[in-house]
C-alpha positions in Angstrom: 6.5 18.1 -27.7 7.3 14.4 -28.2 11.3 14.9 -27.7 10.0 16.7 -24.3 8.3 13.5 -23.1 11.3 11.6 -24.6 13.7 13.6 -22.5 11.6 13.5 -19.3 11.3 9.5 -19.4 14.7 8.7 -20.0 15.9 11.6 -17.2 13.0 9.3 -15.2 14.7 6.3 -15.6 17.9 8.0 -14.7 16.5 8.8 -11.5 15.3 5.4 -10.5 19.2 4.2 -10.4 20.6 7.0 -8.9 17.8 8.6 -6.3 19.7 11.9 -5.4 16.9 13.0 -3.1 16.6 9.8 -1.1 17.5 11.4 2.1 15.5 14.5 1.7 12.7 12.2 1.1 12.9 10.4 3.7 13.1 12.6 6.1 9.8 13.8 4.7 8.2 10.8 5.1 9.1 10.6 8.7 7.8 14.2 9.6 4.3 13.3 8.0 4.4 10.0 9.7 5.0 12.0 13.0 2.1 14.0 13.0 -1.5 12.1 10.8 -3.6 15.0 8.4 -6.4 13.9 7.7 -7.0 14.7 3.6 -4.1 17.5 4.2 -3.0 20.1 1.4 0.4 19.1 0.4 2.8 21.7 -0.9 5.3 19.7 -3.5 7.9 21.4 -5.3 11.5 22.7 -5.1 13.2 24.7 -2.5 10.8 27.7 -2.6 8.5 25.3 -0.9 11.1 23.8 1.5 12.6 27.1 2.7 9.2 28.1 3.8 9.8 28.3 7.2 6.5 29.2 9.1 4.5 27.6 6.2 1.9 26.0 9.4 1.9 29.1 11.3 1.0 31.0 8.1 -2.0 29.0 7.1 -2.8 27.6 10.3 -5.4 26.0 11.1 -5.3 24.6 7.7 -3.6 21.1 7.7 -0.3 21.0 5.7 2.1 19.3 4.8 5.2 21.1 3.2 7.1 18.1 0.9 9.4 20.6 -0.9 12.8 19.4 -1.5 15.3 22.0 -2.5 16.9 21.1 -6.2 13.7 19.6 -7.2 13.2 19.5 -11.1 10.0 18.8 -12.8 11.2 15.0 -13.3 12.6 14.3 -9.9 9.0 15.8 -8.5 7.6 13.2 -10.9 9.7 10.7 -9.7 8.9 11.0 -5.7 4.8 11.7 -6.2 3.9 8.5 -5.8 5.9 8.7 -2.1 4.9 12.3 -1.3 1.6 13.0 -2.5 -0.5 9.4 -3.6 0.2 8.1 0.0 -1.6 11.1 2.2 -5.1 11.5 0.2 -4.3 15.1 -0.3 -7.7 17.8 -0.6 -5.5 19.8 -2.5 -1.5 19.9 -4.2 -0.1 23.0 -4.7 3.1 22.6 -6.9 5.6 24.9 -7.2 8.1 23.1 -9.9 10.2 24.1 -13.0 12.5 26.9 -12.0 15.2 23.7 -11.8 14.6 22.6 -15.1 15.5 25.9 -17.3 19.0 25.6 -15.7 19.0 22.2 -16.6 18.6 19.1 -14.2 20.6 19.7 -11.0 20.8 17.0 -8.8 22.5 18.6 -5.7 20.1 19.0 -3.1 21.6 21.8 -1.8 20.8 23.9 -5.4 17.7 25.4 -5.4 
């Protein structure tokens, strides 16, 4: 267990010099800013949650926001909570995270 939390810190600090999923976060940010929830259920994860197309339609009139981000490992969703989750006061979090991380960490955002 301790040479899992090793690994996961030092692929942490990885992440903070090179932030693979900048863009993808970004544009995140921008779609929540375009439309307020108040105390919104956020889905986070990888690209199971991003391809979700009709996510809102599908749980409508629930407020959601859908902050998947397709490649997404278990260290990279740690890396980008405190952007896309802390922010928005979520009710709930539903995380879908870790299919990314048996294959080991992929940091094209266009693996999923």
């Amino acid at each position: 267990m301790l040479i899992l939390v090793i690994v996961s810190q030092v692929a942490i600090l990885l992440l903070q010099e090179i932030d693979f999923f900048k863009d993808d976060v970004e544009k995140l940010e921008e779609q929540a800013a375009s439309r307020v929830l108040e105390r919104p259920i956020i889905f986070y994860g990888s690209s199971t949650v991003a391809f979700w197309p009709d996510l809102d339609e599908t749980l409508a009139p629930i407020p959601i926001y859908n902050h998947g981000f397709g490649g997404a490992n278990s260290a990279q969703a740690d890396f980008h909570d405190e952007r896309l989750l802390s922010p928005y006061d979520p009710s709930m979090v539903v995380l879908y995270i870790g299919t990314n991380d048996i294959h080991g960490f992929s940091f094209n955002s266009a693996d999923g």
